[in-house]
PASEBA-1860 file (N, C-alpha, C; in nm, 3 decimals):
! residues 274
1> XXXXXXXX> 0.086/-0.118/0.000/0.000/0.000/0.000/0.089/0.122/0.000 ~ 0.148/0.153/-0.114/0.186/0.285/-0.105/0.154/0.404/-0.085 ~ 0.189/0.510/0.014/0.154/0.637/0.044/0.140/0.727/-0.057 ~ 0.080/0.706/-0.170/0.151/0.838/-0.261/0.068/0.955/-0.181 ~ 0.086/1.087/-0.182/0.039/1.233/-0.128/0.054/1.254/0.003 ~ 0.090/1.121/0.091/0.136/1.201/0.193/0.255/1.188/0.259 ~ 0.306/1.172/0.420/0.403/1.243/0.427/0.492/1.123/0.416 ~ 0.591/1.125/0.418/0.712/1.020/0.405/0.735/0.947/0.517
9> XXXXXXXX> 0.776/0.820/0.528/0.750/0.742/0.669/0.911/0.715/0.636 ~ 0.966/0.745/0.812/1.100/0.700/0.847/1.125/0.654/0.960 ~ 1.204/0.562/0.982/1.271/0.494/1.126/1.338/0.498/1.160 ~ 1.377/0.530/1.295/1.476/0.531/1.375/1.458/0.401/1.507 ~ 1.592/0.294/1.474/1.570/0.165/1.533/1.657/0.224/1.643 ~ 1.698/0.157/1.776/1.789/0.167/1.876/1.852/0.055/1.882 ~ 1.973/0.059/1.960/2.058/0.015/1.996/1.986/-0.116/2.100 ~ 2.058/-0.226/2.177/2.011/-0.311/2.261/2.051/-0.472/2.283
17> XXXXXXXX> 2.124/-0.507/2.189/2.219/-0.619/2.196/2.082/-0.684/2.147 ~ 2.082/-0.814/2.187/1.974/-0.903/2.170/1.841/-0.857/2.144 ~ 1.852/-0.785/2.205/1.708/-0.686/2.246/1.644/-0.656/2.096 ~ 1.791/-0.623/2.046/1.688/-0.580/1.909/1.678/-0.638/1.806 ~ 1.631/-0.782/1.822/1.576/-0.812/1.746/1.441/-0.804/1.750 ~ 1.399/-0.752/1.824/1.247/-0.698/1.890/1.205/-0.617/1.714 ~ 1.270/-0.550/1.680/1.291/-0.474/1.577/1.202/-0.559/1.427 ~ 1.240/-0.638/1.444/1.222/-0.751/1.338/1.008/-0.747/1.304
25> XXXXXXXX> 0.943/-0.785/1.470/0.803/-0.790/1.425/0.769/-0.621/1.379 ~ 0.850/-0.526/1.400/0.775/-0.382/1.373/0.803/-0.353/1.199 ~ 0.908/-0.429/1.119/0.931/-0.471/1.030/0.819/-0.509/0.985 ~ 0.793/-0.658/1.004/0.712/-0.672/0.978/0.542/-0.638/0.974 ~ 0.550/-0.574/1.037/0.403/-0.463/1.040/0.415/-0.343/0.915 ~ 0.528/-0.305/0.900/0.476/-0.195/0.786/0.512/-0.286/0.674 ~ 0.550/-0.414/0.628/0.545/-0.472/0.466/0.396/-0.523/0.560 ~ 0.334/-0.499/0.631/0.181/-0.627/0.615/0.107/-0.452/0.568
33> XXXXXXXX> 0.139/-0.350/0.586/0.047/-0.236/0.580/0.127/-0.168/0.435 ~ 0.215/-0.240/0.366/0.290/-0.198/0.235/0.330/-0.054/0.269 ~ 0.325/-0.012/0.374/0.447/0.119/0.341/0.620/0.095/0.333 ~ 0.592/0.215/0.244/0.750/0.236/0.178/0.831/0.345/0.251 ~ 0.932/0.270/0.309/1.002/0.325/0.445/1.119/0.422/0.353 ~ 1.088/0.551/0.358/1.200/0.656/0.335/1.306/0.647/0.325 ~ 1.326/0.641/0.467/1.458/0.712/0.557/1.482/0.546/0.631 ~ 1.603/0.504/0.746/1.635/0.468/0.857/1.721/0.515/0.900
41> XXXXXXXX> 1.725/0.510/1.013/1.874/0.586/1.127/1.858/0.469/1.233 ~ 1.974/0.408/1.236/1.998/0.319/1.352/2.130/0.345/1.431 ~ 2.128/0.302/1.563/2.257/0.252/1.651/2.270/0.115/1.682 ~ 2.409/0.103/1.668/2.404/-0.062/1.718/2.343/-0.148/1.687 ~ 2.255/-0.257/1.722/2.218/-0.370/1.649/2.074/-0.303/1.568 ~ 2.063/-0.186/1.624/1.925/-0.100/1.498/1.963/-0.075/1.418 ~ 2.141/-0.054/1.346/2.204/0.004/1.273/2.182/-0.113/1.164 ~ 2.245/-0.272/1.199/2.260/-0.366/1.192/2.112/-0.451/1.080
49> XXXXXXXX> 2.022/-0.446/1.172/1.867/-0.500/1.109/1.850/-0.376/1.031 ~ 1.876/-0.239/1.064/1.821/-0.157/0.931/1.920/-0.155/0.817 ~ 1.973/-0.177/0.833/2.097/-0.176/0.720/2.054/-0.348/0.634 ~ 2.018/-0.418/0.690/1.934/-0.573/0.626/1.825/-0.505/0.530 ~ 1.735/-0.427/0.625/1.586/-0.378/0.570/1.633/-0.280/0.483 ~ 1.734/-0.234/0.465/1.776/-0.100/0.385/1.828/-0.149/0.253 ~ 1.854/-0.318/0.229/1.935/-0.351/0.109/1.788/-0.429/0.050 ~ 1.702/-0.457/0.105/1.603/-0.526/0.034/1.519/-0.602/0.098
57> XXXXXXXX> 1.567/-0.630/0.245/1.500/-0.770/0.279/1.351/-0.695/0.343 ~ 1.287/-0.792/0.308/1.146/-0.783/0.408/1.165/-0.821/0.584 ~ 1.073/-0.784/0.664/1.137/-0.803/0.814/1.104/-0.939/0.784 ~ 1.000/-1.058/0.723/1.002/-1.234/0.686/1.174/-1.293/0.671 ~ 1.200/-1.152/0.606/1.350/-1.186/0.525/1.473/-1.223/0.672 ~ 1.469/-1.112/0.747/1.526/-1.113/0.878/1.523/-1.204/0.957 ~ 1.379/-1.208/0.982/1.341/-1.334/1.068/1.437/-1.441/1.040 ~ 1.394/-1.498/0.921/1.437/-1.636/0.866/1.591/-1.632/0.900
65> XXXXXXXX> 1.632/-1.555/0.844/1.818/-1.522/0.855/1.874/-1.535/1.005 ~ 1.791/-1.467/1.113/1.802/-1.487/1.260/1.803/-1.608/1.298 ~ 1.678/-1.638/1.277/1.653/-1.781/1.363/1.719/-1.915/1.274 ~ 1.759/-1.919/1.161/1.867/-2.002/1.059/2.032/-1.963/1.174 ~ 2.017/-1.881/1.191/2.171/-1.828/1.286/2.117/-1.929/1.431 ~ 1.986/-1.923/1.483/1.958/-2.010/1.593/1.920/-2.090/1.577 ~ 1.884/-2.159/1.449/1.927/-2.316/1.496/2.044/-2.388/1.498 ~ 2.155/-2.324/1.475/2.292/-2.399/1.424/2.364/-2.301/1.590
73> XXXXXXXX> 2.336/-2.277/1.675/2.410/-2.162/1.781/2.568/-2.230/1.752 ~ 2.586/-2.404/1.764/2.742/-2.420/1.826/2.806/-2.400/1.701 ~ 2.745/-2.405/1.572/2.808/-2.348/1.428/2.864/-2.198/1.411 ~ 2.745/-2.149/1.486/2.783/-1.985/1.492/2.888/-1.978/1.568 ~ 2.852/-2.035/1.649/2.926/-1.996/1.775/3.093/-2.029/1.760 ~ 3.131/-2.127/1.688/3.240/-2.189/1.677/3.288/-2.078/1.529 ~ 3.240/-2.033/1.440/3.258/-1.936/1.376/3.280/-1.808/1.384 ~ 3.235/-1.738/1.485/3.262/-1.628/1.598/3.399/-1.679/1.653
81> XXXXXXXX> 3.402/-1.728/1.703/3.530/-1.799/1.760/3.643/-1.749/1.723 ~ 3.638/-1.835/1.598/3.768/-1.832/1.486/3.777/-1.688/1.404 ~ 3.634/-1.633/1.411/3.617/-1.515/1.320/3.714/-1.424/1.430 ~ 3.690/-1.389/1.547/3.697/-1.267/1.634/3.809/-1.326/1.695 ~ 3.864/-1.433/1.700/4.020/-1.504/1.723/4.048/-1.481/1.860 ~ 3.957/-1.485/1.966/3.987/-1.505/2.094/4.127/-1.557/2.166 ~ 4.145/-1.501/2.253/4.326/-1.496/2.298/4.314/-1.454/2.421 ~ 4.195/-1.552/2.497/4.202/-1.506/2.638/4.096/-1.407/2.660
89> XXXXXXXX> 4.094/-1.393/2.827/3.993/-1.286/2.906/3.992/-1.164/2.793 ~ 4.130/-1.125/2.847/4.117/-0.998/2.801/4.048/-0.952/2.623 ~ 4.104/-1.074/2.552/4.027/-1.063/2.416/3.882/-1.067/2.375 ~ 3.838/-1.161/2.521/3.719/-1.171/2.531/3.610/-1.051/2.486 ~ 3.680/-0.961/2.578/3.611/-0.865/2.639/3.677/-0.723/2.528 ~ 3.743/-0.789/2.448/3.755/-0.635/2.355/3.778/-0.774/2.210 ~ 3.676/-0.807/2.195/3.653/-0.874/2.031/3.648/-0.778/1.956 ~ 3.685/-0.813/1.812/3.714/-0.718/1.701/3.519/-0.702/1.644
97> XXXXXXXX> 3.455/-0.615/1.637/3.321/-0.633/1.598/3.335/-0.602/1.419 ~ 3.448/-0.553/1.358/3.425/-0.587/1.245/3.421/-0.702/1.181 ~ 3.479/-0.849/1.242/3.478/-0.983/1.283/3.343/-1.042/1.295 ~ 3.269/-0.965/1.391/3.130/-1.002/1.415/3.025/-1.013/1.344 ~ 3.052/-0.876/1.293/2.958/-0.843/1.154/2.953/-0.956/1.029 ~ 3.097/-0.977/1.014/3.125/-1.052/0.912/2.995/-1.197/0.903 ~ 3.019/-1.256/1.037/2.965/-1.375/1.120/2.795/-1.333/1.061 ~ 2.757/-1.197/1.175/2.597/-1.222/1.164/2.531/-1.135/1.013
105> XXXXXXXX> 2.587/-1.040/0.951/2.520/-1.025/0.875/2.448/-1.062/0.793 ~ 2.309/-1.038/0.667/2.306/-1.106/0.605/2.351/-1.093/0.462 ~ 2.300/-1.217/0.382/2.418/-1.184/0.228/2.323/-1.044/0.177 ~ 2.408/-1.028/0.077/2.355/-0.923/-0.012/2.374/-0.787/0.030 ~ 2.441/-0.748/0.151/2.457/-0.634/0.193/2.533/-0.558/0.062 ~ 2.547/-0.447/0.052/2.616/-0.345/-0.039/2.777/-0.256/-0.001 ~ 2.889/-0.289/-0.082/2.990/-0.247/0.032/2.961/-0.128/0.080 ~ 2.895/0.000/0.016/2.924/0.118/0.063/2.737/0.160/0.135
113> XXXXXXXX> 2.749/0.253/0.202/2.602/0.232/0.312/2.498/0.367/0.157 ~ 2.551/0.435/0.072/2.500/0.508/-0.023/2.447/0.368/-0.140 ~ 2.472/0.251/-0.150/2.424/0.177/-0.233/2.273/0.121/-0.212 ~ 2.257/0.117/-0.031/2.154/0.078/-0.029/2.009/0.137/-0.090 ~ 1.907/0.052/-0.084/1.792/0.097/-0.137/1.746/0.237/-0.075 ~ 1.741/0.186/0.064/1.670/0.290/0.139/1.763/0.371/0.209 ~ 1.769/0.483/0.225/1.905/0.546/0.283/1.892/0.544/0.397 ~ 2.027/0.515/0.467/2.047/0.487/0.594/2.148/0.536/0.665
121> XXXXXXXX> 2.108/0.564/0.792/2.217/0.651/0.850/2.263/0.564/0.987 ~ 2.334/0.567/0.969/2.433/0.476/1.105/2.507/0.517/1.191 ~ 2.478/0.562/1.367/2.494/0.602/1.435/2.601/0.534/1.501 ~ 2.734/0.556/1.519/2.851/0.555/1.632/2.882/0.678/1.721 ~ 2.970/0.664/1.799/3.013/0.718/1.896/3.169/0.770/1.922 ~ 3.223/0.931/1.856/3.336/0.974/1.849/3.413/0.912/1.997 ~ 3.464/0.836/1.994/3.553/0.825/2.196/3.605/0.950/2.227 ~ 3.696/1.034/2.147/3.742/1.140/2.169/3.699/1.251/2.214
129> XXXXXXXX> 3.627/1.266/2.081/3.533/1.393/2.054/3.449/1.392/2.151 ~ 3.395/1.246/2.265/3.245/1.287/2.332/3.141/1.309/2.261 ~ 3.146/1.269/2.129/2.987/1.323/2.038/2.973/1.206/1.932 ~ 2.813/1.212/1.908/2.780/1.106/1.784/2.800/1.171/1.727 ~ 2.835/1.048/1.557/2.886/1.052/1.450/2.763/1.008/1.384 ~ 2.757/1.057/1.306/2.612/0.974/1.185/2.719/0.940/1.045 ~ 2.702/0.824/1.030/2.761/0.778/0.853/2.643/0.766/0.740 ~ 2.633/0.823/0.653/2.531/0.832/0.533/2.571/0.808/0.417
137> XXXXXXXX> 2.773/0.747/0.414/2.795/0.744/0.299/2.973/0.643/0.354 ~ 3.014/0.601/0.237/3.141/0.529/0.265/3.108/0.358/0.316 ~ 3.220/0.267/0.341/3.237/0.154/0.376/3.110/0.120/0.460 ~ 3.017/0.018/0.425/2.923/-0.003/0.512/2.988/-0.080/0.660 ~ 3.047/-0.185/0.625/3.089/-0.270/0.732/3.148/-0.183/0.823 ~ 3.261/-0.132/0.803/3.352/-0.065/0.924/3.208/0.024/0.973 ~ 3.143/0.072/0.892/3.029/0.198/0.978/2.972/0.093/1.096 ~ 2.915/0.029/1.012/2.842/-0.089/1.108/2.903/-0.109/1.231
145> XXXXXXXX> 3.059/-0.220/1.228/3.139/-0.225/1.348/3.171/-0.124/1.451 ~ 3.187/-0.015/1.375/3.162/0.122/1.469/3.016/0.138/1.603 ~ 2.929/0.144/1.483/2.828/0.138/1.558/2.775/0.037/1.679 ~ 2.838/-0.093/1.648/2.814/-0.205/1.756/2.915/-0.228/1.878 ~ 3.009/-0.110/1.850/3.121/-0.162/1.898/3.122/-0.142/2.085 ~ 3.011/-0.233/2.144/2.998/-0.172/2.304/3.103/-0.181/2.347 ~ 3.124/-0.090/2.452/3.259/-0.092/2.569/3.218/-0.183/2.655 ~ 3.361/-0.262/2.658/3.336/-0.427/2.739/3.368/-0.564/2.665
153> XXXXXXXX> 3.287/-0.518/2.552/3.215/-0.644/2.494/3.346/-0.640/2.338 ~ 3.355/-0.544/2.311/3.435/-0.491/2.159/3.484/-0.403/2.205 ~ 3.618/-0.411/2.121/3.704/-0.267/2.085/3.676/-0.192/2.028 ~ 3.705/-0.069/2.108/3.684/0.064/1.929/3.718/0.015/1.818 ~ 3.671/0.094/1.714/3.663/0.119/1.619/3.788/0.230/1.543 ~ 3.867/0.216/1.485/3.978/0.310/1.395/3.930/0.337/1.289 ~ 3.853/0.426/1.216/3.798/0.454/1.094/3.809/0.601/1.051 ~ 3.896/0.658/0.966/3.918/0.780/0.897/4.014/0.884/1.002
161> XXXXXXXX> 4.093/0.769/1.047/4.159/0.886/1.183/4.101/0.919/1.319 ~ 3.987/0.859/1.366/3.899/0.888/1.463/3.840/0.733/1.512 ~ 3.872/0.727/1.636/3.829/0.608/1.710/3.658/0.608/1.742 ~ 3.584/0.480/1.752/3.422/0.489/1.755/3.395/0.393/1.852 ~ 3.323/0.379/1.951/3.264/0.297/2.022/3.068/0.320/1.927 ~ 3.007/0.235/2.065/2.907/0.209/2.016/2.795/0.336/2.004 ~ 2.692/0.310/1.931/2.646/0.462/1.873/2.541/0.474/2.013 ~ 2.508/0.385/2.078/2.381/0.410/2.170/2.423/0.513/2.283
169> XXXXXXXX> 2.581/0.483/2.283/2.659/0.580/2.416/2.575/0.719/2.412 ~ 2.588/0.783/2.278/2.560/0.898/2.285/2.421/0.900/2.192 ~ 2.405/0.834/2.104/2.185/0.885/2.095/2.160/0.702/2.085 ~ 2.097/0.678/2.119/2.037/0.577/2.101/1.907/0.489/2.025 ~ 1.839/0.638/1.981/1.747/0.607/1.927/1.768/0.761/1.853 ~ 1.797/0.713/1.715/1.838/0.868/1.678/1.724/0.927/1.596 ~ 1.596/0.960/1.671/1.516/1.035/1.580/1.534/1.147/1.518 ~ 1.631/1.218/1.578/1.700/1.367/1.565/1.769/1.349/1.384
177> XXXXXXXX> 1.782/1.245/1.375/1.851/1.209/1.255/1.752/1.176/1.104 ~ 1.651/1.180/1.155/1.522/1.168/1.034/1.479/1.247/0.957 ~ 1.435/1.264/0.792/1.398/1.381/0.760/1.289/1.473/0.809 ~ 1.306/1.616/0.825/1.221/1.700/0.872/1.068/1.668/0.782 ~ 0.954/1.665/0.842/0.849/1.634/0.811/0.809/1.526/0.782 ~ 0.859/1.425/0.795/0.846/1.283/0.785/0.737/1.242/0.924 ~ 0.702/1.142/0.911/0.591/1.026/0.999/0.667/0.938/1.037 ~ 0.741/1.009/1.184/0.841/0.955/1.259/0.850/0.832/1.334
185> XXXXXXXX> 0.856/0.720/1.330/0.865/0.569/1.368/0.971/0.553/1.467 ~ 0.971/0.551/1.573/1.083/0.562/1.692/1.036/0.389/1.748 ~ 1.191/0.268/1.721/1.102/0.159/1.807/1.259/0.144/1.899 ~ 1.193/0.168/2.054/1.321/0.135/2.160/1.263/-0.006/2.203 ~ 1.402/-0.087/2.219/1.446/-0.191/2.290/1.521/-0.210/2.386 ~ 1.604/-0.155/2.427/1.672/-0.103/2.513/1.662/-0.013/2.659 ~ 1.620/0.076/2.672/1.590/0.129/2.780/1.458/0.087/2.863 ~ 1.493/0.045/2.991/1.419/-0.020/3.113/1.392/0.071/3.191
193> XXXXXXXX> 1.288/0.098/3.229/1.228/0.158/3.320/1.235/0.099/3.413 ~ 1.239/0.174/3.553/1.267/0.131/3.694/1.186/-0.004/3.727 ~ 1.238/-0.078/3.822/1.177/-0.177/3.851/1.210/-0.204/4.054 ~ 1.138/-0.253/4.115/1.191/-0.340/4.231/1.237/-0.420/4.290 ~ 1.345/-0.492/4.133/1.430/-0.550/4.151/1.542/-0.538/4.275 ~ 1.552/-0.662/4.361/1.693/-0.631/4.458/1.829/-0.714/4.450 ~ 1.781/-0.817/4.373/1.953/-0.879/4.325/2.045/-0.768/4.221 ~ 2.184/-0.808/4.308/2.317/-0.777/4.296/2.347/-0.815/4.133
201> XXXXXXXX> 2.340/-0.753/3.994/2.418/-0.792/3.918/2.558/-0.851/3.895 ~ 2.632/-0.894/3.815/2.698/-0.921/3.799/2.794/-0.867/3.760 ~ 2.910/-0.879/3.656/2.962/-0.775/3.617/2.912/-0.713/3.491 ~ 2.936/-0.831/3.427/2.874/-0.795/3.234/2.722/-0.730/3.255 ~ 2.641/-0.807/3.326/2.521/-0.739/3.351/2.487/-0.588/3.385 ~ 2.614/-0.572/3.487/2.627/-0.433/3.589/2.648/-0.338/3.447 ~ 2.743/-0.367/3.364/2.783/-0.319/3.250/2.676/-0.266/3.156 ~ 2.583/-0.355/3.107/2.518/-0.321/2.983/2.390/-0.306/3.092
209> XXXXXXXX> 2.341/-0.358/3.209/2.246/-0.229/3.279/2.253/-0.085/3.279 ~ 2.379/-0.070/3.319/2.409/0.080/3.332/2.395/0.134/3.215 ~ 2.436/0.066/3.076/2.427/0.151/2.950/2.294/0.177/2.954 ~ 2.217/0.109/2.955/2.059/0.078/2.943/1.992/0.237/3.067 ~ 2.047/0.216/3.167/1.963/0.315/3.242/2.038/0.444/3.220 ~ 2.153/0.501/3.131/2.185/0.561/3.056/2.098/0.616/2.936 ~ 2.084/0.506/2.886/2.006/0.504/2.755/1.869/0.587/2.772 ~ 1.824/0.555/2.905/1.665/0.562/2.924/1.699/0.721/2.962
217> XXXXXXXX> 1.775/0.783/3.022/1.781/0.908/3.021/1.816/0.984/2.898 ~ 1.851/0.928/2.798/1.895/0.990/2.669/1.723/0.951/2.600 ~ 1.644/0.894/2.614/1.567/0.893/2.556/1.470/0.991/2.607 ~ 1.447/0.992/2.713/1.362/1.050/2.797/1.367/1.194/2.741 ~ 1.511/1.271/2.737/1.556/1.394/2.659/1.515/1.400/2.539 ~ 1.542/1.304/2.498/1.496/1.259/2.284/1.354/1.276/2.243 ~ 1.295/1.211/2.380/1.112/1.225/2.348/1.080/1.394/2.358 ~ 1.130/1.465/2.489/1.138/1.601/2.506/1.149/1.685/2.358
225> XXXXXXXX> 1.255/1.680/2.287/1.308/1.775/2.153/1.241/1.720/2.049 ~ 1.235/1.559/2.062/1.202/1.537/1.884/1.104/1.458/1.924 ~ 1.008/1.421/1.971/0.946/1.310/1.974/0.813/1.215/1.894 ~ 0.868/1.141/1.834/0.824/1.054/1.704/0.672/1.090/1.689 ~ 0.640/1.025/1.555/0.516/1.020/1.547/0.377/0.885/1.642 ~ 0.497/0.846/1.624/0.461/0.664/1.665/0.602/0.623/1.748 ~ 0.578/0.559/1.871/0.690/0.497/1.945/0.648/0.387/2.003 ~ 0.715/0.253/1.987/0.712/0.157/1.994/0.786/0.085/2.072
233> XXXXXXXX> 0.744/0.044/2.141/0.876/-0.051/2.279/0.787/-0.192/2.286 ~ 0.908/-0.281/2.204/0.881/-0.418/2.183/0.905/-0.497/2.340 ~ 0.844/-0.584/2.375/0.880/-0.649/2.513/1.014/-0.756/2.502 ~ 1.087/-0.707/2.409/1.220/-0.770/2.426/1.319/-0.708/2.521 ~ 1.312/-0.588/2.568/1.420/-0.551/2.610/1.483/-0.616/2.756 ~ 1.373/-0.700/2.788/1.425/-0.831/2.910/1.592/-0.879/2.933 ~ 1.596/-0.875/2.794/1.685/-0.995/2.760/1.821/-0.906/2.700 ~ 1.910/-1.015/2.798/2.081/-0.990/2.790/2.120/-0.940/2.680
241> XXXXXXXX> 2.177/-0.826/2.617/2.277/-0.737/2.540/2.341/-0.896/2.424 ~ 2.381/-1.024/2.539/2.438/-1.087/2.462/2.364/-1.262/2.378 ~ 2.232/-1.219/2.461/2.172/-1.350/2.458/2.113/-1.379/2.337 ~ 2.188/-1.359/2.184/2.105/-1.394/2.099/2.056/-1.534/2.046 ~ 2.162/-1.629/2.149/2.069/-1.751/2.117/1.977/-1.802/2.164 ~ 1.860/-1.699/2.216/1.761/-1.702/2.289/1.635/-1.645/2.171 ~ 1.697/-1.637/2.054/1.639/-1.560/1.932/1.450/-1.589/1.940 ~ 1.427/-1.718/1.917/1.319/-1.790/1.923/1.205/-1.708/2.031
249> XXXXXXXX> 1.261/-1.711/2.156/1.219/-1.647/2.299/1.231/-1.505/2.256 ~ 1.315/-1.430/2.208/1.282/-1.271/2.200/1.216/-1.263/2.119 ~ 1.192/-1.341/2.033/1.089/-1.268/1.872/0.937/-1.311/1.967 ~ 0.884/-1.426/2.014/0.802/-1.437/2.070/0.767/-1.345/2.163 ~ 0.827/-1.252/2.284/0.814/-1.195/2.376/0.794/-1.028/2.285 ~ 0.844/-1.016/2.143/0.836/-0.920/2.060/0.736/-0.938/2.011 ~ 0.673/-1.027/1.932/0.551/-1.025/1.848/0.437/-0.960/1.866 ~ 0.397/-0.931/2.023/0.309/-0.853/2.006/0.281/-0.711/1.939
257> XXXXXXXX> 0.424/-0.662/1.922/0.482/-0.534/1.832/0.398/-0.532/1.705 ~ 0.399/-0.611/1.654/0.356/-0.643/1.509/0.222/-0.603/1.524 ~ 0.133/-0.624/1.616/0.011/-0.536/1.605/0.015/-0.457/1.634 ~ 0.091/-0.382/1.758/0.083/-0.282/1.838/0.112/-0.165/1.703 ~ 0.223/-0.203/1.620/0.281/-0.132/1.482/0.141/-0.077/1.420 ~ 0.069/-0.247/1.358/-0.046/-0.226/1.260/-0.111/-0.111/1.247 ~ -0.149/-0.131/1.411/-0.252/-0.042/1.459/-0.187/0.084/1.439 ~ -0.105/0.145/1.522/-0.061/0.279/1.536/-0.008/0.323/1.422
265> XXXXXXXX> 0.026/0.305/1.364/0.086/0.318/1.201/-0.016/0.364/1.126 ~ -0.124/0.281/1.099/-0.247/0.306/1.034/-0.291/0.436/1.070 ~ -0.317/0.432/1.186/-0.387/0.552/1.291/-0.298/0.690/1.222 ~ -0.214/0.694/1.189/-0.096/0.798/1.230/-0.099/0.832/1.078 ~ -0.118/0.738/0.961/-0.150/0.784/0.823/-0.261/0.820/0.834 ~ -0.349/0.767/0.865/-0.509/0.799/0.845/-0.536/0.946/0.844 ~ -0.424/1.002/1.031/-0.483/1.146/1.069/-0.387/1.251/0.949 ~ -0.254/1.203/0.911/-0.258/1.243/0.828/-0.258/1.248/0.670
273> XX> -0.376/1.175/0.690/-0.466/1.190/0.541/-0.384/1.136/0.409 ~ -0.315/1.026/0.466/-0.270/0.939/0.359/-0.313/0.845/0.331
END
């Protein structure tokens, strides 16, 4: 169902490790309602699935590619391995994520991020500078690795003279990055709202919590200045930064997205009169 006359529909996915594959059923809600997605702006693994949805695939397309990655986990897993060449704790914990990419992407990507269909903007994180970087053009992969590259988990990023961690550090959900007048699609996975939780995390946990209740204050600001037309928070964000072989369990705990999308999507062309 194409929009012709009205306003242009764009997305901005977030950042969230596992989490976002939550991303995947809201996908799939605008090919079930045939709109033709503009724009995307992602961080981190939003960078990742939009940059999939940006070369052609349908969110069916994703799916399949994900959960094909989860049924084989000790294949992947043993491929990661060898890909990211582990050498101990310490390597552990600073893997090469241009390595990673290699592993989860899917085929058909385009080398440079200007080839894709849909233009896409890919959010990292200057280390230096203290400020996001948006890429809209050049090497897709290194942009990508940039963008995923969490502290902890991956090493920076070296790309054009300037080191990059992960893009969520500094926006996380980059609506700020969408075209002006567009029918703004904001879907977070990532940021948790308070809870009464009283167990002691762990470390890795303590780690990508804190990004997360980080995150939720950068959003909280984000809704303040720019805030979408439509915002969407899939019930994945439960789940571990690293747990993607739990794929099966997050798309399920996500699916309800896929209507929650239908609906509000529709609603949001309707009022404006597309």
């Amino acid at each position: 169902m194409s929009r012709s006359g009205g306003p242009a529909v764009a997305l901005a996915l977030s950042g969230g490790g596992a989490a976002g594959l939550g991303h995947i059923p809201v996908l799939e809600a605008l090919d079930d309602l045939g709109v033709a997605v503009a724009a995307i702006a992602g961080s981190s693994v939003g960078a990742l699935i939009g940059a999939g949805y940006a070369a052609g695939m349908t969110g069916t397309d994703l799916r399949d590619h994900v959960m094909g990655l989860a049924r084989s986990p000790s294949k992947t897993a043993r491929k990661l391995w060898k890909e990211l060449d582990f050498k101990g704790l310490s390597a552990i914990l600073s893997a090469d994520p241009e390595a990673a990419i290699g592993v989860l992407e899917p085929d058909g990507l385009p080398e440079r991020i200007e080839d894709l269909r849909i233009p896409l903007t890919v959010m990292a994180t200057d280390y230096h500078a203290r400020a996001s970087r948006a890429f809209t053009e050049g090497p897709l992969r290194p942009a990508l690795a940039a963008s995923i590259a969490i502290p902890g988990v991956f090493r920076p990023v070296s790309l054009g003279g300037r080191v990059y961690v992960d893009g969520g550090v500094t926006n996380n959900l980059p609506l700020d990055r969408l075209p002006e007048g567009a029918l703004c699609i904001g879907v977070d996975v990532a940021s948790e709202p308070p809870s009464d939780a009283t167990e002691v995390p762990g470390g890795m946990a303590a780690t990508v919590g804190s990004m997360r209740i980080m995150m939720r204050a950068l959003l909280e600001r984000t809704l303040e200045t720019r805030p979408p037309t439509v915002l969407i928070e899939p019930a994945s964000r439960r789940f571990g930064a690293l747990e993607f072989w739990k794929a099966a369990e997050i798309l399920e705990a996500a699916d309800h997205a896929r209507e929650d999308t239908r609906r509000a999507v529709a609603r949001a062309l309707e009022e404006a009169g597309a």
